[in-house]
C-alpha positions as CSV (number, residue, x, y, z in Angstrom):
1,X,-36.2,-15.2,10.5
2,X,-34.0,-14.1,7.5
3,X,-30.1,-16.1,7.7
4,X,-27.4,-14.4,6.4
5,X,-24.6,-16.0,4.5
6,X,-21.3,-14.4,4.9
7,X,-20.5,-15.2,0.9
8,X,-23.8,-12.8,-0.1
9,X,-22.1,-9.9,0.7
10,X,-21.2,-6.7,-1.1
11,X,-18.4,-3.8,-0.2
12,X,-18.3,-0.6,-2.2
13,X,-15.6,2.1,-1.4
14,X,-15.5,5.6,-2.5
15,X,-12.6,8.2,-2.0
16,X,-13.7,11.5,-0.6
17,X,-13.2,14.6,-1.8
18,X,-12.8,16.6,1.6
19,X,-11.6,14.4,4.5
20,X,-15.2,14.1,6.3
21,X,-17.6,15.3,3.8
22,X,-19.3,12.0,3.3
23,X,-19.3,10.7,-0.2
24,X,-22.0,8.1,-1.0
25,X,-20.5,4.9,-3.0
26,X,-22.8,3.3,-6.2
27,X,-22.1,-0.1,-8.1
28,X,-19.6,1.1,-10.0
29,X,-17.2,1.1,-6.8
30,X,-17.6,-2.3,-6.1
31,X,-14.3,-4.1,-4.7
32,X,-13.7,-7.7,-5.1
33,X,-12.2,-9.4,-1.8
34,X,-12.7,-12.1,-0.1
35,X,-14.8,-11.8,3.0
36,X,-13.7,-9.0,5.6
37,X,-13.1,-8.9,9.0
38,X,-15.6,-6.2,10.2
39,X,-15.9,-5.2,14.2
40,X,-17.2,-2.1,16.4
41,X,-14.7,-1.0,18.7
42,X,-16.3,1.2,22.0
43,X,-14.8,3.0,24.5
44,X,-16.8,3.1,28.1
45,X,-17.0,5.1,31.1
46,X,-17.5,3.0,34.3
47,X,-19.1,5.2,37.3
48,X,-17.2,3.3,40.2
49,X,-18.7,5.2,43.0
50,X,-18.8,3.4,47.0
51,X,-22.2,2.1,47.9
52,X,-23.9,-1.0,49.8
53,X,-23.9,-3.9,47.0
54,X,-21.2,-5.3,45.1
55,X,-23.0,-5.5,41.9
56,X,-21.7,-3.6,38.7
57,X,-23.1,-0.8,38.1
58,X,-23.4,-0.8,34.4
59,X,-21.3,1.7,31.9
60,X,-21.8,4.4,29.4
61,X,-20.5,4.1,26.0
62,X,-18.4,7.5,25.5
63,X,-17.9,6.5,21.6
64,X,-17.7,4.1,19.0
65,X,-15.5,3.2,16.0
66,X,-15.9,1.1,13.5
67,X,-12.6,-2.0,11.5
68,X,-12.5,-3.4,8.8
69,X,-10.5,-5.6,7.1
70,X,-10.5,-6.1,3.2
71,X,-8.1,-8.7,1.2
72,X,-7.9,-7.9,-2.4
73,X,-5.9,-9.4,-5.3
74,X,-2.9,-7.1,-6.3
75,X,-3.5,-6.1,-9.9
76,X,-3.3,-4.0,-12.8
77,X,-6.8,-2.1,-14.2
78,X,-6.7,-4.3,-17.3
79,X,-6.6,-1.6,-19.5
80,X,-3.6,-2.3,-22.0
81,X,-4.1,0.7,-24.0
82,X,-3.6,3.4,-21.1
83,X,-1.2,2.8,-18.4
84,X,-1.8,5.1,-15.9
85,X,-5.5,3.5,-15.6
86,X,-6.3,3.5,-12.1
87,X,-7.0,0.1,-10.4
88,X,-10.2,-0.6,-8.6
89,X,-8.2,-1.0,-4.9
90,X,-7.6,3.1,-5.1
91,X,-9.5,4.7,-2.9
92,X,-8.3,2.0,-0.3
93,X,-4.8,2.7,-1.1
94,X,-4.9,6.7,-1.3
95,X,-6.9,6.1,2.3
96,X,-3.3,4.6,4.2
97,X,-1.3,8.2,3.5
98,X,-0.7,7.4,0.0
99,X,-1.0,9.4,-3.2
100,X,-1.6,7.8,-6.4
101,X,-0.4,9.6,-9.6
102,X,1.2,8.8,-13.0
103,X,4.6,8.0,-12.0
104,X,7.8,8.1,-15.5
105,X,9.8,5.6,-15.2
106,X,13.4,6.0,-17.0
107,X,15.5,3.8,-17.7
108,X,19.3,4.7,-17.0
109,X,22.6,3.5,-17.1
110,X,22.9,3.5,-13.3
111,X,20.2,4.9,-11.2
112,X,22.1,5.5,-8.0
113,X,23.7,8.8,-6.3
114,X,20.5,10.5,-6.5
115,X,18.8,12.3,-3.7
116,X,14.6,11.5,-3.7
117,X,12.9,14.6,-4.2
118,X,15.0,16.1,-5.9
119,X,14.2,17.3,-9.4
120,X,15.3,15.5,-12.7
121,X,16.5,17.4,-15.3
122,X,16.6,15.7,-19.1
123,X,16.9,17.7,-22.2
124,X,13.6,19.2,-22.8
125,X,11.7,18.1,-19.9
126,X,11.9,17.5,-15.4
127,X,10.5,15.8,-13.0
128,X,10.7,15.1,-9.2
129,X,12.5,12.0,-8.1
130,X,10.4,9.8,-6.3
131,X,12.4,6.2,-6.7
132,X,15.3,4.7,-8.4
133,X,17.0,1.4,-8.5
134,X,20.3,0.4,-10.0
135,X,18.9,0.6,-13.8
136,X,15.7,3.0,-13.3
137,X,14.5,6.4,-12.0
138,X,10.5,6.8,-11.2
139,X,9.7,10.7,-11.3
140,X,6.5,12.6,-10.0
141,X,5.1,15.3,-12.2
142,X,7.4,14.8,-15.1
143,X,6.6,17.5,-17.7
144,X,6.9,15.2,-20.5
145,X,8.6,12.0,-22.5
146,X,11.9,11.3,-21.8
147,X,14.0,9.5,-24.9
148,X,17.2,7.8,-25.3
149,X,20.8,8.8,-24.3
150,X,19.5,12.4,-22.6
151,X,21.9,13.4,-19.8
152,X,19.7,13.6,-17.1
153,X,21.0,15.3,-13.7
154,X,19.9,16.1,-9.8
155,X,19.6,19.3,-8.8
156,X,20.7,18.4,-5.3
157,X,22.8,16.1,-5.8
158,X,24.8,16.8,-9.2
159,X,24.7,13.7,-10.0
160,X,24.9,12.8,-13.6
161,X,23.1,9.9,-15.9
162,X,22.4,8.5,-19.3
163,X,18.7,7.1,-20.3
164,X,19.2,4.3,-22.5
165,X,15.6,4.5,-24.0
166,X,12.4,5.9,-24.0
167,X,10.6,7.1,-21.1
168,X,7.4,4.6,-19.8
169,X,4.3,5.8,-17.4
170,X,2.6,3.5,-14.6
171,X,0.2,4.3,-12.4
172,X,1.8,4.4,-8.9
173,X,1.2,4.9,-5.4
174,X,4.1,6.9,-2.9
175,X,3.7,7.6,0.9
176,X,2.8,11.4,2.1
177,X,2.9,12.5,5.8
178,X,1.4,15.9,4.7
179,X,-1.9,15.7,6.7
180,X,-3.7,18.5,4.0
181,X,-2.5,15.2,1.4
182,X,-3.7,12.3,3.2
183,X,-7.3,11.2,1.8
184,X,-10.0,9.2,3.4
185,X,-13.2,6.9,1.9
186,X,-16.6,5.7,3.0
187,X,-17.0,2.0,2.9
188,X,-20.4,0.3,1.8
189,X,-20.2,-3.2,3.7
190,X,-23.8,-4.5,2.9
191,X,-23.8,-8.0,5.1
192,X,-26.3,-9.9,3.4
193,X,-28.8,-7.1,3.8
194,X,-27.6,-5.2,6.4
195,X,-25.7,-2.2,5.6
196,X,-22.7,-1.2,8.1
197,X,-21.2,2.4,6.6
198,X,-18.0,3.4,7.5
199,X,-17.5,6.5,7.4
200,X,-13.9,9.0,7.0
201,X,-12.2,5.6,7.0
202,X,-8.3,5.5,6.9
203,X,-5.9,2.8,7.6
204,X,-3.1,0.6,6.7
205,X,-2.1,-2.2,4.2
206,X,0.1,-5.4,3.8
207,X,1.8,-7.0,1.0
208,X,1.8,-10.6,0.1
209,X,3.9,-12.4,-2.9
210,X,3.8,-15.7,-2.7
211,X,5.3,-18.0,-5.4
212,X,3.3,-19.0,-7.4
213,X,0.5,-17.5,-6.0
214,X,-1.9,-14.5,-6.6
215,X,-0.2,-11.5,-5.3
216,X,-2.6,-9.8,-2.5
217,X,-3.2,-6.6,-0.4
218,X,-4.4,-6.7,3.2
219,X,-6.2,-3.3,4.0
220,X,-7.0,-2.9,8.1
221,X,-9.5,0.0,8.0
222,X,-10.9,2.1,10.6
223,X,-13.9,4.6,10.0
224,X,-16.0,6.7,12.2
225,X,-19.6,4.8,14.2
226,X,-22.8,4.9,11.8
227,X,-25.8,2.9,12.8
228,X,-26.2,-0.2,10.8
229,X,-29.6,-0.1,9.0
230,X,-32.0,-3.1,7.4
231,X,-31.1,-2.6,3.6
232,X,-31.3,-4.9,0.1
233,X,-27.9,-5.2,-1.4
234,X,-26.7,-3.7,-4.4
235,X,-27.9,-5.9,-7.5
236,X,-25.3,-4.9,-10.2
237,X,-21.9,-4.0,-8.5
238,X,-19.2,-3.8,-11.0
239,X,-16.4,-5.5,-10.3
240,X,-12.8,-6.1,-11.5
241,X,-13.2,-9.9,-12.7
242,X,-10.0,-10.3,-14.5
243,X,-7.1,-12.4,-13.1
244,X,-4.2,-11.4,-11.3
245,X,-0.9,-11.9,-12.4
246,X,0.9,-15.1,-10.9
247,X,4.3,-14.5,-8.7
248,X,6.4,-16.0,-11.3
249,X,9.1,-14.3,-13.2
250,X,9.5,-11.4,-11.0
251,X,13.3,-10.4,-12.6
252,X,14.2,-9.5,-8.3
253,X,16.8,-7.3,-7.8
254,X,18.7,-6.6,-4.2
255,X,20.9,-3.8,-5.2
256,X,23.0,-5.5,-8.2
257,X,22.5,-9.2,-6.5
258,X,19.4,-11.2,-8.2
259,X,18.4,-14.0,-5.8
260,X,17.0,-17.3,-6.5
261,X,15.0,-19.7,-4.7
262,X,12.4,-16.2,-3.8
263,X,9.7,-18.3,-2.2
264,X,7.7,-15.1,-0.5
265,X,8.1,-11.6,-0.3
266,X,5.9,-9.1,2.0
267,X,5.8,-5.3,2.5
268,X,3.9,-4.0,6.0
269,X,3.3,0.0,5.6
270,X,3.5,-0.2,9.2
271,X,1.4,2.9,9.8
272,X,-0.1,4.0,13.0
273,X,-4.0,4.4,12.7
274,X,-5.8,5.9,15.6
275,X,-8.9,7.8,16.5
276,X,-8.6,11.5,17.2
277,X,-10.8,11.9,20.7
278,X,-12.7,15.5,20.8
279,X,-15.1,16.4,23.6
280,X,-16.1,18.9,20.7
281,X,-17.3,16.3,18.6
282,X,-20.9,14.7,19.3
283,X,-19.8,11.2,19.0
284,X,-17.0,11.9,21.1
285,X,-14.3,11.4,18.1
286,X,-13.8,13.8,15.1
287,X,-11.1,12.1,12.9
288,X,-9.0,8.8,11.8
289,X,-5.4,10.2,11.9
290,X,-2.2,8.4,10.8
291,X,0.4,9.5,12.8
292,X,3.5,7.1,11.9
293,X,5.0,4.8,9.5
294,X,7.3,2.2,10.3
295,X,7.7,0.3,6.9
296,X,9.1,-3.7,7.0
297,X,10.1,-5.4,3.4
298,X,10.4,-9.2,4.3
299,X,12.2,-11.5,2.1
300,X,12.6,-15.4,2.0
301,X,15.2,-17.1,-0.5
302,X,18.0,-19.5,-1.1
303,X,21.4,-18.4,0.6
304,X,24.1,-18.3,-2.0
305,X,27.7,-18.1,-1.5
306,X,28.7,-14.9,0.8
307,X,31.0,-13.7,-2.5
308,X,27.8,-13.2,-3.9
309,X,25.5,-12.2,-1.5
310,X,26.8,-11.6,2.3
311,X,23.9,-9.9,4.3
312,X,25.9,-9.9,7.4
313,X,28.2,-7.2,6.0
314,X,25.0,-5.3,4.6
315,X,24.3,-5.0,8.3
316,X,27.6,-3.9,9.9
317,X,27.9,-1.0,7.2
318,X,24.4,-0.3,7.6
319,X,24.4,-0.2,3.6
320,X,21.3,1.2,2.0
321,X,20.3,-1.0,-1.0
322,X,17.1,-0.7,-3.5
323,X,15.0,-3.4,-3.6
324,X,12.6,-4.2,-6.9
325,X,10.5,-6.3,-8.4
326,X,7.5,-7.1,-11.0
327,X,5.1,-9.9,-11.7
328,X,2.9,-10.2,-14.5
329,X,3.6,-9.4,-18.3
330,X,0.6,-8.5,-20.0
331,X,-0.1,-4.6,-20.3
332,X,-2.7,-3.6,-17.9
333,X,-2.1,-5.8,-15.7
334,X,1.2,-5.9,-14.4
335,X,2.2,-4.8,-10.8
336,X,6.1,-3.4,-9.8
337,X,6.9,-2.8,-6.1
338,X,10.5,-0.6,-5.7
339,X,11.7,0.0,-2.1
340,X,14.5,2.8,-2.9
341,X,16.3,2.7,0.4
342,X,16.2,-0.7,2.1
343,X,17.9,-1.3,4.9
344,X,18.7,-4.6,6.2
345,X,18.5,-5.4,10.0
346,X,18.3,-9.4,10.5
347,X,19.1,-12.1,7.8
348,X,18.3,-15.6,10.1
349,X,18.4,-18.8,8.7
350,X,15.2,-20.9,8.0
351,X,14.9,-24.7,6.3
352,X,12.7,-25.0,3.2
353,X,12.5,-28.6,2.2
354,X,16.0,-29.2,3.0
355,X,17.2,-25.8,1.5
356,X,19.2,-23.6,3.7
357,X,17.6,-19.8,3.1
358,X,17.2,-16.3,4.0
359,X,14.3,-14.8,5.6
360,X,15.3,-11.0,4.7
361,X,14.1,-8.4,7.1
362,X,14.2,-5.0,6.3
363,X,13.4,-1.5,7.1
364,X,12.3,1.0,4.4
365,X,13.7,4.1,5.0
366,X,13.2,7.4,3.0
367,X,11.7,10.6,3.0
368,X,8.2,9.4,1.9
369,X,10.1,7.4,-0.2
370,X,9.8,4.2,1.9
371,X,8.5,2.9,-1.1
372,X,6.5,2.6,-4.7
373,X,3.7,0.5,-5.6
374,X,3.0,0.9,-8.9
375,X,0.4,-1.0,-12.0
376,X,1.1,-0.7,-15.8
């Protein structure tokens, strides 16, 4: 009898090219998490036909899916010469109906009166809008660097704006509901010498900032049934040792209000993962599909005077207000989360240690702009 030890355990993840052309991961795409959560999920056909005994009379299984779950740290790709370095969660991330591309980031004298998606016009070069905030804009496919005092201006929206220095590029992630867009990744979950494959696996992902704490991502994957097989576990995985960046110093912004007291802040993609039955298929299911998003920013911090800060009118008026924030200062490893178009629906009270505070909930609203995760 060999035991197994849930600690000796090894998960590689590899984007694929095509949506279900398997793709076969190696060493090199080795993802550091703590220990997953990792299920089969069947569906059954009961034959419940009339006859003399009472006894069941067993089930077929009709197909099979596979979950995983996968907590990583939230970080940069520790490369502090190139900033649009791609960190080693990707292929999870691009697998929840996300793209990940270089993302110019501008900063402006005021960032708001734009319309996302439109396109950014500077001096010599454009781009798409993809975020903003009250002092930046974050454009897709920008042609080039921005620089200082350019009048840049939507061509939707004719709205005008100064930069007030240089362009900057990230590596960023942004939500697509364009099916032809949306990628998926086979996951190499070796459990102590048995290898479970998950195979055209898409899902969805959580947030977690936590002061003073490691910032973290909660992936909830679900992949298409391969038989588990006897097999020895990678020996050299290569995986992203460096440390995360602490949740300290994150310079918060609520629409012009900085808060204080910020003692956690979460973002749910709140996507809708499910299996795409076909009598077509031989396994009885042909796809993961993602067929909705219903994003939820969650904030908990000190309440301050309502002259200041007053979320109950941000309710009534329905007022849509961006949302940023950034932890970590060293380049390569710094991580920047911008919700463009927040919209606040509850603002309850909560005590924390005899501190009256906030727990924020929001909705992120958009067109695929629900919001930005990006690493520099």
């Amino acid at each position: 009898m060999s035991t197994k030890y849930t600690r000796r355990s090894v998960i590689l993840a590899k984007l694929q090219t095509t949506y279900g052309t398997p793709v076969v991961p190696t060493e090199a795409n080795a993802i550091l998490c703590l220990a997953p959560d990792f299920g089969f999920d069947s569906k059954t056909t009961q034959r419940e036909f009339m006859r003399a005994s009472f006894s069941n009379s067993g089930f077929v299984v009709s197909s099979r899916r596979q979950t995983i779950g996968v907590t990583v740290e939230l970080k940069g790709a520790d490369n502090a010469v190139d900033p649009v370095a791609i960190p080693y969660f990707d292929p999870l991330t691009q697998s929840c109906s996300m793209i990940g591309a270089s993302i110019t980031v501008i900063p402006v004298s005021d960032g708001l009166g734009f319309t996302i998606g439109e396109t950014i016009t500077g001096t010599l070069n454009h781009g798409i809008l993809a975020g903003f905030t009250n002092m930046y804009l974050f454009l897709k496919a920008a042609t080039g660097t921005f620089t200082s005092s350019e009048t840049l201006t939507g061509s939707l929206s004719d709205n005008t704006t100064t930069s007030w220095g240089a362009s900057s590029l990230r590596y960023g992630y942004y939500p697509t509901s364009d099916e032809s867009l949306q990628r998926g990744c086979d996951i190499y979950y070796y459990m102590d010498g048995i290898l479970h494959k998950v195979t055209s696996a898409r899902g969805s992902f959580s947030l977690d900032f936590t002061s003073g704490a490691f910032p973290s991502a909660k992936f909830q994957m679900t992949g298409l049934m391969v038989m588990p097989t006897d097999m020895v576990n990678p020996t050299n995985p290569v995986y992203a040792l460096h440390q995360p960046p602490l949740c300290v110093s994150a310079g918060m912004k609520i629409g012009n209000f900085t808060p204080v007291g910020v003692s956690k802040a979460s973002l749910d993609s709140g996507l809708n993962v499910v299996a795409k039955e076909d009598m077509q298929d031989s396994d009885g299911l042909s796809a993961i599909s993602i067929t909705k998003r219903d994003a939820k920013l969650s904030l908990t911090l000190d309440v301050d005077t309502l002259s200041n800060f007053n979320p109950q009118n941000i309710i009534t008026a329905g007022t849509l207000t961006p949302v940023s924030w950034s932890v970590g200062s060293a380049n390569g490893n710094r991580v920047h989360l911008v919700i463009p178009e927040a919209q606040l629906e509850s603002a309850p009270y909560e005590d924390i240690d005899g501190r009256v505070a906030y727990t924020l909930n929001f909705v992120c609203t958009g067109n695929d702009s629900d919001f930005l995760i990006m690493t520099s």
